[in-house]
N, C-alpha and C positions, 0 to 999 in steps of 0.2 A: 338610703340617702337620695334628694330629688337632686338634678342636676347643676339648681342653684348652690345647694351646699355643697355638692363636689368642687365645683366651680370654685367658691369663697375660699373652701378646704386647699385647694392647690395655691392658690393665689398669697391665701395667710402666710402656706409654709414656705414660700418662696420661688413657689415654680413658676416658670414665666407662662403666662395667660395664654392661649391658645382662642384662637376666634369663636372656636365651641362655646371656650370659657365668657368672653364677651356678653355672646349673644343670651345665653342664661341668666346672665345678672342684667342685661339689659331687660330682658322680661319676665323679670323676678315679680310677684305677688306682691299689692301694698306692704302687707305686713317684713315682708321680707327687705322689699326696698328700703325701709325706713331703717333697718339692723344695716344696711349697707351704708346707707348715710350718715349714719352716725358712726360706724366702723373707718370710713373714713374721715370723719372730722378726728378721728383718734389719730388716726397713722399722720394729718398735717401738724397738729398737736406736739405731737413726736419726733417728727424729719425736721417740721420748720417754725415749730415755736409759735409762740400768742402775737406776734407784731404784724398787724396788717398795713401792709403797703402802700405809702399813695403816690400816686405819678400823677400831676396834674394834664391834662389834655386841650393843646390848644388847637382849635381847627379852623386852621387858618386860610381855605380856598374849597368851595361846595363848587365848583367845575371840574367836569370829570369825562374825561375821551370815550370811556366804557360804556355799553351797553347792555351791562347786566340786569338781567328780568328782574331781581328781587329788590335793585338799590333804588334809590330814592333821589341818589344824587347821580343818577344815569343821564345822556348825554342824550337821551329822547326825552327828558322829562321838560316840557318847555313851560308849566308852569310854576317852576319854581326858579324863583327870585336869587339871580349867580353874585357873586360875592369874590373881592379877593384881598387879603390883609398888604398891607406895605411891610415891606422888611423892616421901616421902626417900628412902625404896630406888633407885630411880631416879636422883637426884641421887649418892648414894652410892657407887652402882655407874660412872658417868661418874667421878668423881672418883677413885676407885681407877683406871682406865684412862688417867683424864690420869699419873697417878704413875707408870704402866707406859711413860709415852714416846708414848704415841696421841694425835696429833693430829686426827682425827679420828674423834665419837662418832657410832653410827647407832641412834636410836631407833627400834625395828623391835615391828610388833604384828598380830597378825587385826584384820579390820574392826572394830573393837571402841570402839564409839560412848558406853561408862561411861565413856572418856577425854572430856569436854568441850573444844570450844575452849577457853574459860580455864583450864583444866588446863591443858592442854599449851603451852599459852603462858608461863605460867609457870614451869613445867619447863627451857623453851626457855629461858625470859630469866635462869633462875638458872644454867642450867649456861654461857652465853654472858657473863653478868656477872663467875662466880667463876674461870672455867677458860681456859684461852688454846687453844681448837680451836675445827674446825667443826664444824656438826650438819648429818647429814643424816635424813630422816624417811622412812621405811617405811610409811605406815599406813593405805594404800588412798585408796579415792575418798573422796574429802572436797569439801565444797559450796566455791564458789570463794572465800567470806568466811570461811573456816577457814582457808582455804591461803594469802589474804593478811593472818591474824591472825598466822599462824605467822611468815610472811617476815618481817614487821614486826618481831617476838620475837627474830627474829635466826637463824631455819634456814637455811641456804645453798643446802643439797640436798634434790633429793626422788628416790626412787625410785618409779616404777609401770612395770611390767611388763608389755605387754600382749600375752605370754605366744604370741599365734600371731595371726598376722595375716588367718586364713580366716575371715570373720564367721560363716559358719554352726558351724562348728566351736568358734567361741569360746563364740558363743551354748549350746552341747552342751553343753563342759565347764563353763561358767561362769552355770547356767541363772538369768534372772530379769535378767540384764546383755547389753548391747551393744558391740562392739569399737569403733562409733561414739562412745560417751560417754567410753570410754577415751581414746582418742585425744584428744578434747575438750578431756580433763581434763591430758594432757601437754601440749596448747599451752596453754593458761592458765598453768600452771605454770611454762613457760616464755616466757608475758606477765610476769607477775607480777617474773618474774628469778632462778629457781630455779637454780640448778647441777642439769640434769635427768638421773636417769637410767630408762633401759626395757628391753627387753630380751624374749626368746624361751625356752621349754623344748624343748628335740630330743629328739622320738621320742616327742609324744604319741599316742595312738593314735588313728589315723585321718591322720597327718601325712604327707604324702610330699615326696619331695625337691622337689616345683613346692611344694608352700606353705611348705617352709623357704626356699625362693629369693626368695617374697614378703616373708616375715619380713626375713631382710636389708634388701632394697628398702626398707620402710617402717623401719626403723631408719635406715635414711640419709635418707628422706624428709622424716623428723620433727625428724632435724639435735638429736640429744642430745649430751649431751656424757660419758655415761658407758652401757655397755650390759652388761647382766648377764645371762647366756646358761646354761645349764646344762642337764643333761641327766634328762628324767622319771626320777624312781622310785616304783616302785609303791608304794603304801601297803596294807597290810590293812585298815583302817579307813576306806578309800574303796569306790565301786563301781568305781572302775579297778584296784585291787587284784591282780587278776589275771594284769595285761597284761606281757609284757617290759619291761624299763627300756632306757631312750635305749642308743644306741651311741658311745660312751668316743671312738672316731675319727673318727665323723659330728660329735660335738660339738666335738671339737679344730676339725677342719677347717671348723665355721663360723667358732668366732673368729680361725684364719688368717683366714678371705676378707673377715670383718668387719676385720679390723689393715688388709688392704690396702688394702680401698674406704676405710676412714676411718683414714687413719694418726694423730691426735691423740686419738682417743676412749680415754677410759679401762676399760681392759676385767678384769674381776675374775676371778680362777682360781676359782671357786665351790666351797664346799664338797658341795654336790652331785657334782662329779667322784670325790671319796676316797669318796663312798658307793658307786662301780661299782668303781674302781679304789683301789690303798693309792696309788699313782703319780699321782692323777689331778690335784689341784692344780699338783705338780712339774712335769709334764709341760705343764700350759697354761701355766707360767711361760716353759718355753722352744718355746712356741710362739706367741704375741702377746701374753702377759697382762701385766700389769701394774701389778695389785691386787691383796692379800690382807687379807680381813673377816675378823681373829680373835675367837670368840666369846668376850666378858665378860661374859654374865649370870652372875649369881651360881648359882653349883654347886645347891643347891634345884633351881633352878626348871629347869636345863638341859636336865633328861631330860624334860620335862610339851611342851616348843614342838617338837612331835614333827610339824614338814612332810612328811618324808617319814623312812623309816628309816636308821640305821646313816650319821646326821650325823657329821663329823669333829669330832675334839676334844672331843665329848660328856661324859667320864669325865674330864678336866683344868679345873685350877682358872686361873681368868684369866693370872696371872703364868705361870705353865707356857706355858699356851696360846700363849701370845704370844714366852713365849724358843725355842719348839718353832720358829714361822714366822718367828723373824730367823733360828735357826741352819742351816735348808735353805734361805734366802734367799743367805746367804750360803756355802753348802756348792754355790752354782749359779755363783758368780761376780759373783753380783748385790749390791748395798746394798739394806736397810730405810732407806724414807722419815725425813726427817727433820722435815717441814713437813706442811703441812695437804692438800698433791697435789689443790690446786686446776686446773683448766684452763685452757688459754690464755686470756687476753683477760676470762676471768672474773671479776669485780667482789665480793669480797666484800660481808658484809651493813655497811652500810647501804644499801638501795637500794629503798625501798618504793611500791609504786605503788597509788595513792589513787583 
């Protein structure tokens, strides 16, 4: 047996994955790769059923304090054109997307500290009062009395990313920050009672297959419940700029081996994938995924939140956007979500901790 099938062989029968086990199926042989891909499109099939997910995404502020090398809305980038919604705009735009059938709003922003706690609490408690969805929030590190102002307000989710799990490398890309306080800031979050999600970029430069196999490991360590994984692209407007973008099949085959170590997690096809590939969301649908984030910001501001280049659906107006990702949902075999694609065992909001 090569050590890919060993690898597969422990993992089937339920023994928990060892970093060994990782790193062999991360550099499994086409042929082999493709039995893993589809092995896991088996096991989402099975944990979590044919309903793929939609959370609409509104991003509502491209100003960002950070100066992270790979992003696009980095706080060195000066030609790009800053942006920022008004709290009705905001309300507005959620409210157009609950009409479009999204149970699911993600208020999404750069570290952008003009939003106040009582801002966005607000925000939270009117779009919570008037609309029947959940909210989840994008909006970086925030002090732990913001994140339980927010809970309180009625956010269910949070996403923070912590993007690669090699400290010194994170350190690199993310100068001025520590993968330490990241982490920190996902269990609090996940004190607090957050519907949590994290996640990795493949093929940042400097990354090799051993610190993608950590990435994994510490995505299960952390025990989130949602993980968003997606693959670099270069930006012009960064000093990574330069560099290749991720590889389309290296990022498929993390979220196989992430579907299998954690069959329950919620794992999103990222618009990031159709910016390497036109295929590329498709294709992580029939390979573990399980969510699709249709963008709703309103058509203005869409071209300005420029993360990285040649984002999907950029040029479509929300309704579009959103009939475009039921009709390949279903042109797969699959159903569009019809609920709010909470996780198991997860408590909606009320649930505040004092």
């Amino acid at each position: 047996m090569t050590s890919y099938e060993e690898s597969l062989q422990r993992i089937s029968s339920g023994v928990k994955a060892t970093f060994k086990d990782i790193l062999a199926l991360l550099e499994a042989d086409p042929v082999n790769r493709h039995c893993l891909l589809r092995l896991a499109d088996g096991v989402r099939s099975r944990r979590m059923g044919e309903e793929v997910h939609l959370r609409g995404v509104i991003e509502f502020s491209n100003y960002c304090s950070s100066r992270c090398l790979y992003c696009g809305l980095r706080s060195g980038n000066r030609r790009l054109i800053r942006y920022r919604m008004e709290p009705g705009e905001i309300l507005a735009a959620a409210r157009a997307a609950a009409r479009l059938g999204l149970k699911t709003i993600v208020l999404q922003s750069g570290e952008d500290h003009y939003y106040t706690v009582d801002t966005l609490t607000r925000i939270i408690s009117k779009i919570k009062d008037s609309l029947d969805v959940a909210v989840t929030l994008s909006v970086g590190l925030r002090p732990y009395g913001d994140l339980l102002a927010f809970r309180n307000a009625g956010a269910d989710r949070y996403l923070l990313k912590f993007e690669t799990a090699d400290p010194l490398l994170f350190t690199r890309l993310r100068p001025g920050t520590t993968l330490s306080d990241r982490i920190k800031s996902i269990r609090q979050l996940k004190h607090i009672g957050y519907q949590v999600g994290a996640g990795s970029i493949v093929g940042l430069p400097g990354q090799t297959s051993r610190t993608i196999a950590r990435d994994i490991l510490l995505l299960r360590k952390l025990d989130v419940e949602m993980a968003g994984i997606g693959p670099f692209i270069p930006h012009p407007g960064t000093p990574l700029g330069g560099n290749p973008p991720g590889s389309l099949e290296t990022t498929l085959t993390v979220l196989a081996i992430v579907r299998l170590l954690m069959p329950q997690l919620h794992l999103p096809a990222t618009t990031a994938l159709d910016a390497i590939s036109k295929e590329g969301r498709r294709l992580a649908l029939q390979y573990g995924s399980n969510v699709i984030m249709p963008n709703v910001t309103p058509a203005r501001y869409r071209p300005f939140y420029s993360i990285y280049p040649g984002k999907a659906g950029g040029n479509l107006d929300p309704a579009t956007a959103v009939e475009e990702v039921r009709s390949w949902i279903e042109s797969l075999g699959r159903t569009a979500g019809s609920g709010y694609g909470h996780s198991s065992g997860h408590k909606s909001f009320p649930s505040p901790i004092r």
